[in-house]
N, C-alpha and C positions, 0 to 999 in steps of 0.2 A: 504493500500500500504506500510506504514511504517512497519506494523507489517511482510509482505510478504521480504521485504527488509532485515528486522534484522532475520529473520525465513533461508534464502538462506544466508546472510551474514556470518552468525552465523556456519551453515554445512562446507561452503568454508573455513573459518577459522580453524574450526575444524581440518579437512581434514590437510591442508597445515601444523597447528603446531604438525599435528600427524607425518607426514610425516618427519617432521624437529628434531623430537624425544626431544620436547618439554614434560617436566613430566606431566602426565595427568590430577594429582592433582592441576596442577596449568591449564591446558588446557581447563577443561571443566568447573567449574565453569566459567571462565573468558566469554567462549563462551554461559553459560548460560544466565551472566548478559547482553551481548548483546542482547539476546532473549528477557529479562526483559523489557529492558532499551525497547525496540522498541514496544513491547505489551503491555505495559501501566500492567505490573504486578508487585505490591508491592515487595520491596524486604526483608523486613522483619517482620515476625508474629506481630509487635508491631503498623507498619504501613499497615497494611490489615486493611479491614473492614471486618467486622465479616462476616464469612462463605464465604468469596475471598481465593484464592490462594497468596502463596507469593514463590518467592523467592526459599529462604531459607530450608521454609521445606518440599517445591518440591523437591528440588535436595537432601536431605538427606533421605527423603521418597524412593526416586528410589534406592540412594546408599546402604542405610540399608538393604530393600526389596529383594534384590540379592543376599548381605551376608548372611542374614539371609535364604535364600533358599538355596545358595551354598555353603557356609562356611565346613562345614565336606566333601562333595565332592570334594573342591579344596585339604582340606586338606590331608585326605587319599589319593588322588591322586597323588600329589606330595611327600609325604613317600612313598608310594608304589614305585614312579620312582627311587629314590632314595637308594633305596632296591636291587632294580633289577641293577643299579649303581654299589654298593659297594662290591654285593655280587659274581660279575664276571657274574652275569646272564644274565646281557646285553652282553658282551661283547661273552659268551659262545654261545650264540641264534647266534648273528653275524657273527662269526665265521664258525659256521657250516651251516648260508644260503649261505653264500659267497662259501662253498666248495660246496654246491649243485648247486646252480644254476648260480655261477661264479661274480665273481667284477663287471662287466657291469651290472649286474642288480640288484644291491644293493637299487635305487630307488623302483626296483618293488615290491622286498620285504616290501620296510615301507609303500608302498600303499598300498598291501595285507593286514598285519597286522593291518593295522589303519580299513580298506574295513571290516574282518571280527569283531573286536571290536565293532565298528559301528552297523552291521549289527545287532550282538548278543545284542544289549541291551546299551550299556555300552555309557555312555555321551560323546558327543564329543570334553567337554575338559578334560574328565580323561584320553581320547584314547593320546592326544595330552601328558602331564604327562608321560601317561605308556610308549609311543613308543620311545620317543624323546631319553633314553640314550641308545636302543640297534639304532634308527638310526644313533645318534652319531658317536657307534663304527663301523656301516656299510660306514660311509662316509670315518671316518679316516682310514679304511682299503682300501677303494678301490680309495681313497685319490681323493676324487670327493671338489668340493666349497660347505663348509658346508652353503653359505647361501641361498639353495635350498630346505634343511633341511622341516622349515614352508609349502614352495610349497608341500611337497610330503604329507607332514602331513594333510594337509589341504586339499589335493585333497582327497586323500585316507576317510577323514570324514565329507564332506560337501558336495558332489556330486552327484554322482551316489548314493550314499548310504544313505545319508538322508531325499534324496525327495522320494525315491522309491517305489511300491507297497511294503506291508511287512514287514517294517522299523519300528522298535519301535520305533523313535528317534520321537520327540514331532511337529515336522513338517508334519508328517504325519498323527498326532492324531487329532490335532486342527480341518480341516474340517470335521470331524467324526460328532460332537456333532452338527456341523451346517444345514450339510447336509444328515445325513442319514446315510450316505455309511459305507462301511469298511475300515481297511487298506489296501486290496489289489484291492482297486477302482481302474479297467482300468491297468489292469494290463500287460494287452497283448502290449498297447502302452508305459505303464512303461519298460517293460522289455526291447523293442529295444531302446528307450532314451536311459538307463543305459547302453546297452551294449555299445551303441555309443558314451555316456561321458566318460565312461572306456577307450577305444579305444585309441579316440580322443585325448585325454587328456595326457592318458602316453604317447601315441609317441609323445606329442609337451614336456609333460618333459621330454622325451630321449633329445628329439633335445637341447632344450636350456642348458639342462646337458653338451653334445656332443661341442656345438659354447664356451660354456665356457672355458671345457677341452683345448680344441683348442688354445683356446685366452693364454694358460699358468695357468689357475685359475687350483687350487688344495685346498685340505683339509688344512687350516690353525689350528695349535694349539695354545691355548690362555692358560693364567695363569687360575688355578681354573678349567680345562678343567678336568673331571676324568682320569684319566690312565689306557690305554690296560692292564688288566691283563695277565702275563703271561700264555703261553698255557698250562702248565704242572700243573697249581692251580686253571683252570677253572674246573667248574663244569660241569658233566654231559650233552648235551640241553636237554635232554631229563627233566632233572629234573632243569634246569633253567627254563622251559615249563610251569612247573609246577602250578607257580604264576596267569602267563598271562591268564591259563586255567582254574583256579580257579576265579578267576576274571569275564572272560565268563560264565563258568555254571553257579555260583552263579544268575547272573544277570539275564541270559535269565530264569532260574527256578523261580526270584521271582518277573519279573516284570511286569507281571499282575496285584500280587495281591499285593505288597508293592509300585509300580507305581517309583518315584525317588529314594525313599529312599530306593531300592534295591541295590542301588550302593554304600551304606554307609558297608551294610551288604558285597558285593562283594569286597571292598575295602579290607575290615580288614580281611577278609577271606584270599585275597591278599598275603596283607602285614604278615598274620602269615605264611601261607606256604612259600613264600619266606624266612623270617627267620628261619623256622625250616629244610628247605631243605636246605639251604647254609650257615646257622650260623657259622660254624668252619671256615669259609672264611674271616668271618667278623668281623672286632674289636669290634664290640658293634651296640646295638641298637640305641644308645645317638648320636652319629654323624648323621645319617640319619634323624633320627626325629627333631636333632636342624635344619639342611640343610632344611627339605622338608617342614617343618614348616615356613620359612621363605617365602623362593619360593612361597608359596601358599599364604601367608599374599600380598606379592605383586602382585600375577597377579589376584584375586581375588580383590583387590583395585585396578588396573589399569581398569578391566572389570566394576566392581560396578559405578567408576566415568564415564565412558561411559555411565551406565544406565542415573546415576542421572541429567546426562545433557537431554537423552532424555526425560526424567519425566520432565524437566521444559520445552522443546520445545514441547510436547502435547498439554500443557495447553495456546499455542499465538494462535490468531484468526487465523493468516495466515494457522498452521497447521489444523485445523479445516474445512479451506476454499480449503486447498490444498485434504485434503481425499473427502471432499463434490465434488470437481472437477472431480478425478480420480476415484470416486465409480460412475459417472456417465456419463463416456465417452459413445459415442455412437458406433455402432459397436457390432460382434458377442460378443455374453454373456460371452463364455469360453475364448475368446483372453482377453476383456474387463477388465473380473474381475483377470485373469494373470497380463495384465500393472497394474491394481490397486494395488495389494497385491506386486509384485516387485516395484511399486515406493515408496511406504507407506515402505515399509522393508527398503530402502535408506533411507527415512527420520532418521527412529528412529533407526537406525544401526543394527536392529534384525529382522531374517524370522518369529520368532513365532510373533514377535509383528504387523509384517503387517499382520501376517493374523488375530489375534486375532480382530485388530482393523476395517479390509477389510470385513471381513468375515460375522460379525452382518447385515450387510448393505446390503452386496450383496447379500446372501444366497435368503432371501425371493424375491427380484428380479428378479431373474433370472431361480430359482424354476417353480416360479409364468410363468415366460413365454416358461415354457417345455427343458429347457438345462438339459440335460441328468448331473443327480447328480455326477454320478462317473467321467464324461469330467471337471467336475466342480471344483471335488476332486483333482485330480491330476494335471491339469492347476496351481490351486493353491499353492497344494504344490511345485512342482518344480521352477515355478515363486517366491516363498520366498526366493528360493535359489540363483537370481538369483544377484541381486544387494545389497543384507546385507551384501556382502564383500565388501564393501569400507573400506578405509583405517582404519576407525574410529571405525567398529565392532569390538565389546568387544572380541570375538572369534580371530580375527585378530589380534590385539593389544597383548592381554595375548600369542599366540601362538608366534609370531615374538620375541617380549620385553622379557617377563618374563619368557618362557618358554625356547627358545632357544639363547635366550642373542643376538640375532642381531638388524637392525635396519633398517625401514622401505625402509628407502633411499636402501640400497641393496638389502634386502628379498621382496618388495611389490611383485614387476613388473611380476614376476612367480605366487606370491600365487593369483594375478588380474588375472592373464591370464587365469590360470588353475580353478580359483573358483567363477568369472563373465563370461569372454568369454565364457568358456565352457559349463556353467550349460544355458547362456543364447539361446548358437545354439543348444541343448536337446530341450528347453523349445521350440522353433521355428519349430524342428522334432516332436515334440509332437502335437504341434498342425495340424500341415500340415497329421499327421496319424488320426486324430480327422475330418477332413475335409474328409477323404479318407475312416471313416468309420469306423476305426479299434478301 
């Protein structure tokens, strides 16, 4: 009970000094050692008994483990945006969506962009990186409240597009190796979820865009904001294009068979076509790379300490007793193993990590008593997507914080709405066409 105590204590906590924009460095350790303090876990290597967990080099274990996997992808990610920044390419791309499809639908565009990134390969927090400074100049042009920014970003590569049949993104890979299937398992009821979180989703960001406008909220400029380049020194779109699209090919050509680190290769590929296409725009390469270098040091540390706290709440009873509960609710197999893998993704603030954790358990399960693999496949993936966005996912955190300099208290309430609500009433469609046959 005490351990179940500090395990809920510990997330509420969490939560509340995410929200309060409390530094994460000091957030989640703190919320770890309450996890400690209550599951009878040593807190340092000197005080374990041989072959126990401690502490200490749990949460640095999770921390490292992330860098160590993401470290180049935060980083050419963030040069890369930075690039597209400097070199007017952001602002050239913006310019000419806005004269195609007009100011009012400057959201729709960072959806699209983020939707085909997404779709093509590309992780979704380098989508977050790449798009952020031509959204930027899409808001300040069409002088909408940049702290809707995160929401569009977030809808556009957490949604419809990462649960989806088809989806390289690692949410849709996971139940691959457990269950069988493909990635386009159940595809016909992917397709109308997706059309329907699409749908759904931007008309409720029109509207809250719309009640905002209303209220007087418009685009604020902040110090350290980049500056509209002038229109007579932008470049080309066609050849601002240029990056983003290099970026795409590279990725969807090599991510079969390089698997992540296709994006390292897609990066740099990236980042040289943008400088060789817009160099004469640019002072140099040494400001961007100081800039995008930092940027990535912090939200790569803001996300990593997110891990590292969830690497020490795996390891309390409570959390052990809480997947042992939820992997065996009673009820249809395909809703079942959906709540499991969306409450286990709450716990530990990531969709890959509830299912990686859900999925051992349940697979043979539910296999074993005739649940169609591919109802099985897609329940689950979309279900991961559905509750990882609390406040506390590393995705969340680095997109709001470190990527677009705002702060939860403003930016949450949109990117909850658009990336729990939404993906949760898909997951609800999903299954009710699962019942119907489809």
């Amino acid at each position: 009970m005490l351990s179940m105590l500090g395990l809920a204590g510990a997330l509420a906590l969490l939560i509340v000094l995410t929200i309060r924009g409390t530094n994460l460095f000091v957030a989640t350790p703190l919320c770890a050692l309450l996890v400690a303090l209550t599951s009878n876990l040593a807190l340092l290597p000197q005080l374990a008994d041989a072959g126990q967990s401690n502490l200490l080099n749990a949460y640095m274990a999770g921390f490292t483990s992330f860098i160590a996997s993401w470290f180049f992808m935060f980083l050419l990610g963030s040069i890369f945006g930075k690039l597209m920044e400097e070199s007017g390419a952001a602002d050239a791309i913006a310019q000419w969506v806005l004269r195609g499809i007009g100011a009012q639908r400057a959201a729709l565009a960072i959806v699209l962009a983020c939707a085909v990134l997404t779709y093509g390969g590309v992780s979704l927090f380098v989508v977050a990186f790449s798009v952020y400074p031509t959204a930027l100049s899409l808001f300040r042009a069409a002088n909408l409240p940049r702290r809707f920014i995160p929401a569009a970003l977030a809808f556009g590569s957490v949604t419809f597009t990462m649960t989806s049949a088809g989806s390289p993104e690692i949410q849709n890979w996971i139940p691959i190796e457990f269950l069988g299937t493909s990635p386009w398992a159940a595809w016909q009821a992917s397709l109308v979820t997706a059309v329907f979180m699409a749908a759904f989703g931007y008309a409720w960001l029109v509207w809250m865009l719309r009640r905002a406008v209303a209220r007087g909220e418009g685009f604020e400029a902040r110090a350290g904001d980049h500056e509209a380049t002038q229109r007579a020194d932008l470049p080309n779109p066609w050849v601002a294009l240029i990056g983003p699209l290099g970026v795409l090919v590279v990725s969807f050509a090599f991510h079969d068979t390089l698997q992540t680190s296709a994006l390292i290769l897609a990066l740099l590929a990236g980042c040289a076509l943008v400088w060789l296409s817009c160099m004469r725009r640019m002072d140099g390469l040494g400001p961007a790379i100081g800039q995008g270098s930092t940027g990535a040091l912090i939200a790569i540390g803001n996300t990593a300490a997110v891990v590292g706290f969830g690497a020490v709440a795996k390891l309390s009873p409570a959390f052990a007793a809480a997947v042992s509960w939820v992997t065996h609710l009673p009820g249809p197999g395909v809703a079942s193993a959906a709540l499991a893998v969306s409450a286990i993704a709450a716990m530990t603030g990531s969709a890959s990590g509830g299912q990686a954790i859900a999925l051992p358990i349940l697979a043979p399960v539910f296999l074993g008593q005739g649940v169609p693999p591919d109802q099985l496949h897609r329940a689950v993936a979309i279900s991961s997507g559905v509750l990882d966005s609390m406040p506390h996912n590393g995705y969340v955190v680095t997109t709001i914080r470190a990527i677009c300099g705002e702060t939860h208290r403003d930016a949450y309430a949109p990117v909850g709405a658009l990336t729990v609500i939404v993906p949760g009433l898909g997951l609800l469609l999903c299954l009710g066409l699962f019942a119907l046959g489809l």
